[in-house]
C-alpha positions in Angstrom: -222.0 147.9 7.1 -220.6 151.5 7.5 -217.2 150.4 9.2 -216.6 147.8 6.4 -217.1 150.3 3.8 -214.9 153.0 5.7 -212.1 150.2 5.9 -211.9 149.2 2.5 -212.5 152.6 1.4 -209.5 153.5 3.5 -207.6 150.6 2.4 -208.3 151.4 -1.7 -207.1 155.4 -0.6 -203.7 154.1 0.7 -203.3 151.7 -2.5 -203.4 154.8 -4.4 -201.1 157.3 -3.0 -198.2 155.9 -4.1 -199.8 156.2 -7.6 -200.2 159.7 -7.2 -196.5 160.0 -6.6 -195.5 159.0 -10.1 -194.9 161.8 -12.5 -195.7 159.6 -15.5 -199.0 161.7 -16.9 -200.5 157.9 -17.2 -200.5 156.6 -14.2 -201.6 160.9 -13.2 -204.6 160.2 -15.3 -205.2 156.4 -14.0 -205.0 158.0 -10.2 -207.7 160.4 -11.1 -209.6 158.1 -12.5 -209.3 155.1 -9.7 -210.1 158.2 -7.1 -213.3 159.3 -8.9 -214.5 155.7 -8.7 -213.6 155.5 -5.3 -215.7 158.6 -4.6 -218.5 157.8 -6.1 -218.8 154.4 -4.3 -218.5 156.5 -1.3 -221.4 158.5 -2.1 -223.2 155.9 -3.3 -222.7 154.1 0.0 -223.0 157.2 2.5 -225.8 159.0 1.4 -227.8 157.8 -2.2 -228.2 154.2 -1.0 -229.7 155.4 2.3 -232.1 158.1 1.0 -233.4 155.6 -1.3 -234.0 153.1 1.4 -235.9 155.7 4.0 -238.2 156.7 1.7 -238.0 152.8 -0.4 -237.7 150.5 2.4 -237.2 146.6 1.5 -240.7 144.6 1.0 -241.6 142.7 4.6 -244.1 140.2 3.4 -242.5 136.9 3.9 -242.7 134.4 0.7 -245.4 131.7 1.8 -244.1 128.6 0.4 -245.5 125.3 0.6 -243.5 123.1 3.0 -244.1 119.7 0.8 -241.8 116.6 1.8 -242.4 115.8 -1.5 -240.2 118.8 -2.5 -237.1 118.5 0.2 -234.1 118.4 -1.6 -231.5 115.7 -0.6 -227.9 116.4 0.3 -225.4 113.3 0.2 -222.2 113.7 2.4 -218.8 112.6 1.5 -216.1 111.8 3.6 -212.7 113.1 2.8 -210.0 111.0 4.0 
């Protein structure tokens, strides 16, 4: 998932340049703003979410559920014309 978060991450950065460019003090204040967001998902991403995972991995029992026929859920198909 690292590439996908680098590319949108990259994408967001260049969405905001040209906000940095305006000297209006709101839109100064709205960049700093949507660029502390931006990096704190990135540190969130890069290096909390994977410390807690090492140490917190995800659970790998599998859910045992009863395979009943009496509980299969039927799908009905329509046909678009």
């Amino acid at each position: 998932h690292g590439v996908a978060i680098l590319q949108s991450y990259l994408c967001y950065i260049v969405g905001l340049i040209p906000l940095a460019a305006v000297p209006s003090n709101l839109t100064c204040t709205l960049f700093r703003c949507l660029f502390l967001i931006a990096f704190v998902t990135f540190f969130h991403c890069f290096a909390i979410l994977p410390v807690i995972l090492t140490f917190l991995p995800p659970s790998k029992k599998k859910r045992k559920e009863k395979k009943n026929p009496e509980n299969r859920e039927e799908i009905e198909c329509v046909e678009m014309v």
